[in-house]
C-alpha positions in Angstrom: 89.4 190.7 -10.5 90.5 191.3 -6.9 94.3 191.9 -6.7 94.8 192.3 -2.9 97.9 191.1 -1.5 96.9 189.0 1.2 100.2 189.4 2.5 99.2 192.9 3.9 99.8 192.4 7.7 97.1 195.2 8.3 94.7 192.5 6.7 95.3 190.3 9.7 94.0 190.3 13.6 96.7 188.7 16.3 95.2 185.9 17.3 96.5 186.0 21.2 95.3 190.0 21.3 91.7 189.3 19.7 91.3 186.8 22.4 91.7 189.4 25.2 88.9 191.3 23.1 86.7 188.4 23.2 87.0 188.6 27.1 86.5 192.0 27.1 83.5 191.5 25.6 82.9 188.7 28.1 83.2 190.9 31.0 80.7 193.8 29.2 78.0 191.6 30.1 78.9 191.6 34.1 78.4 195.5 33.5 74.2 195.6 31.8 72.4 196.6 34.5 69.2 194.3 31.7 71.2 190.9 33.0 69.9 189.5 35.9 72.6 190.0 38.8 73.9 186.4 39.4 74.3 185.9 36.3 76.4 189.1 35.8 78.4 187.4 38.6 78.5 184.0 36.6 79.6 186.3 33.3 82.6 187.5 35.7 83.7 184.6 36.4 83.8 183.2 33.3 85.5 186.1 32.0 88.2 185.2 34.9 88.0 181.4 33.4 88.7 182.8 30.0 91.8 184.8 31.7 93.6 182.0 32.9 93.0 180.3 30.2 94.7 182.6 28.4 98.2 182.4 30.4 98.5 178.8 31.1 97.7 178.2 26.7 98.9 181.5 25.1 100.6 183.6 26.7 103.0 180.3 27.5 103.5 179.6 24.4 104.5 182.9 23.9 106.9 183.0 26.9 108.5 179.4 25.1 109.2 181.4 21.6 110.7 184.7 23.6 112.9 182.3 25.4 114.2 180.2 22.2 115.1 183.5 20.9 112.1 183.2 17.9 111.9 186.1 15.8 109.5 184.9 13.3 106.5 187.1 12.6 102.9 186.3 12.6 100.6 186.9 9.6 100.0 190.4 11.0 103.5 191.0 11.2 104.1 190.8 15.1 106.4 189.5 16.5 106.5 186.5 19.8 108.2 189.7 21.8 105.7 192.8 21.0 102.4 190.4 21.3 103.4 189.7 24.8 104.2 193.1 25.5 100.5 194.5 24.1 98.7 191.2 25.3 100.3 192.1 29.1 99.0 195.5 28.4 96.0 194.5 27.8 95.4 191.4 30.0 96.7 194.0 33.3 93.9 196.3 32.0 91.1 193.4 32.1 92.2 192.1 35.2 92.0 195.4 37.0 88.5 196.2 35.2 87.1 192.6 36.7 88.2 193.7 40.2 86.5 197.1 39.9 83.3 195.5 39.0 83.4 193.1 41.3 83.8 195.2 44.5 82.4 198.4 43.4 79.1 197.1 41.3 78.4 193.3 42.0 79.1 193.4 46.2 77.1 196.4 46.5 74.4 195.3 44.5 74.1 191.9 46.1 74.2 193.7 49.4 70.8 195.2 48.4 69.3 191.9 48.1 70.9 190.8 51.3 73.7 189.0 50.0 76.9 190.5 52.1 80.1 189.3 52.0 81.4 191.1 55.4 85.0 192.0 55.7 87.5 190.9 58.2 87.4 194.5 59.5 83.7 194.5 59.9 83.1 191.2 62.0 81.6 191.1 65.1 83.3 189.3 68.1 80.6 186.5 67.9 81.7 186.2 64.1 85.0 186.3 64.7 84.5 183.8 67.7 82.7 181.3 65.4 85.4 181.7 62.6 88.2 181.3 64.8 86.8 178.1 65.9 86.6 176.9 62.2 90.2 177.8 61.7 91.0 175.7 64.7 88.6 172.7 63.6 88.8 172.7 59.8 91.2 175.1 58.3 94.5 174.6 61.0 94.8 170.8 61.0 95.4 170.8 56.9 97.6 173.7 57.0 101.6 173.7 56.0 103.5 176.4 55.9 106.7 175.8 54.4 109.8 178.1 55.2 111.9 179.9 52.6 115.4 180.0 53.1 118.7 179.0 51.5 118.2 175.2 52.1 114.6 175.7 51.5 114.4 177.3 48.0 110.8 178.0 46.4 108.7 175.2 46.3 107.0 174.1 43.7 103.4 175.8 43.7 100.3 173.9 42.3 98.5 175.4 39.5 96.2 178.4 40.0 96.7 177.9 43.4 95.6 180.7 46.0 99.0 181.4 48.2 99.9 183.4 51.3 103.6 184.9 51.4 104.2 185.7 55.7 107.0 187.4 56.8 108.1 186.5 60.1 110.6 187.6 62.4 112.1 185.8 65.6 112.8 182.3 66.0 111.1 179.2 65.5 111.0 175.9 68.3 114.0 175.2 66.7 116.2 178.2 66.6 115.7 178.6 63.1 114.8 182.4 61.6 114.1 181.8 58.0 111.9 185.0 58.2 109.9 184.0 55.3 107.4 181.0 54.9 104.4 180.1 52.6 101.4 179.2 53.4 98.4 177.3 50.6 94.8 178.0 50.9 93.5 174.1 51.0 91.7 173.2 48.2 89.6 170.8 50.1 87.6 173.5 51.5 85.0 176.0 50.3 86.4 179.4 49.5 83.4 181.0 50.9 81.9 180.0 54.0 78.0 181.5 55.0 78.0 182.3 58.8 75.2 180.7 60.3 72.5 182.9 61.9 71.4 181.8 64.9 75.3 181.5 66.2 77.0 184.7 65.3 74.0 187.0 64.8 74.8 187.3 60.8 72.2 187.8 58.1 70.6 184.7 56.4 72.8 185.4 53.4 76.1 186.8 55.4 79.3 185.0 53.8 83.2 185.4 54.3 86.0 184.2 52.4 88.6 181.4 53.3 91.4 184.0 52.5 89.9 186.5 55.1 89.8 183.6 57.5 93.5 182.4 56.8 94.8 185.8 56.8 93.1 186.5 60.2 94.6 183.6 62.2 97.9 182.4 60.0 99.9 183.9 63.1 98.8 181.1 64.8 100.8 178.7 62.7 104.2 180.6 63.8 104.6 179.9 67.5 106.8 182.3 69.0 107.6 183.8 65.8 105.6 187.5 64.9 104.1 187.9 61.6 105.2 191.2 60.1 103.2 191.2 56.7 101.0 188.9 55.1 100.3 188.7 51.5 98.2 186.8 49.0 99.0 185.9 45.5 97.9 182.8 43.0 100.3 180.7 40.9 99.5 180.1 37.1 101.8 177.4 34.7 102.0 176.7 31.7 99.5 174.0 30.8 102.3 171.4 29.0 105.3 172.4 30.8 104.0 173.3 33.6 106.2 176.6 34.3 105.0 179.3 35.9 103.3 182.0 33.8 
């Protein structure tokens, strides 16, 4: 007769940490040079998916039991507190692996079949020249920064939302010097545009990336103000609350 205490936390697998394992695994197949190559591309961005997933269902519910003060242990005998700590560990770890694979194995090998996704550094003036008059045609009209300042406090972010943080200095049209402001990438548009050909001298298959093309021109929103830095970053919230992750 078996007489194993099933109590035995070492029996047990943390359900939050074996999901970041699963994604792992996920993001393996991006790496076997035997998958075809979009579909090592399609593997990464599933395992991406997966990753948000992840914060907006588990790693929130997490956050909600730290923040009640919980200290009831799992099955495996973790608790809320240390599962966040490890699954932060480990979900920093992914993240940065999916970035490495992305611009150090899938761009270059898409490159070789003509696939490019040129850099902001790398355009030519007739690129730039063409992208500049999409910012002016399709990207600026649906653009709106909003300022930061102490009547102005953070807004409210949509989820998984692509964001650019500007810091400015000088004074706006109306004497104002908030020095910070945020800017949304627009949902409404593609966030990668293909260059056409026969107007900017690209490849067939020559692409950029909405962000490149915001971050390029976003001065252009701050009239007599100068943009000092310019960063990026994406909002994720918790999928019932919606608080951010």
């Amino acid at each position: 007769m078996d007489t194993t205490d099933l109590k035995q936390p070492e029996l047990y697998i943390n359900r939050e940490l074996s999901l970041l394992e699963f994604n792992a695994r996920v993001l393996e197949q991006a790496k076997l040079e035997t998958v075809p190559l979009l579909e090592r591309l399609r593997y990464l961005c599933i395992s991406s998916t997966n990753m948000d997933e992840f914060f907006e269902v588990r790693v929130a519910g997490l956050m909600q039991k730290v923040k009640l003060g919980s200290t009831q242990a799992g099955p495996d005998n973790m608790s809320a507190q240390e599962t966040l700590r490890l699954a932060r560990i480990r979900a920093s770890e992914l993240v940065e692996e999916q970035y490495r694979v992305l611009n150090e194995v899938i761009f270059p090998k898409l490159a070789e079949q003509g696939i490019n996704f040129v850099k902001r550094d790398d355009w030519s003036e007739a690129q730039e020249k063409w992208l500049r008059e999409y910012y002016e045609q399709e990207l600026q009209p649906i653009l709106s920064p909003m300022g930061l300042d102490p009547a102005h406090p953070f807004p409210r972010m949509l989820n998984k939302s692509l964001n650019f943080i500007v810091s400015l200095s000088g004074k706006d049209a109306f004497g104002r010097s908030s020095g910070l402001a945020i800017v949304q990438a627009p949902r409404a548009l593609p966030r990668v545009i293909q260059l056409p050909a026969e107007e900017t001298g690209s490849g067939p298959n020559d692409f950029v990336f909405l962000s490149s093309v915001l971050h390029a021109f976003v001065a252009e929103l701050f009239h007599g103000m100068k943009v000092k830095e310019c960063y990026q970053f994406r909002v994720t919230r918790n999928r019932d609350r919606k608080s951010v992750v």
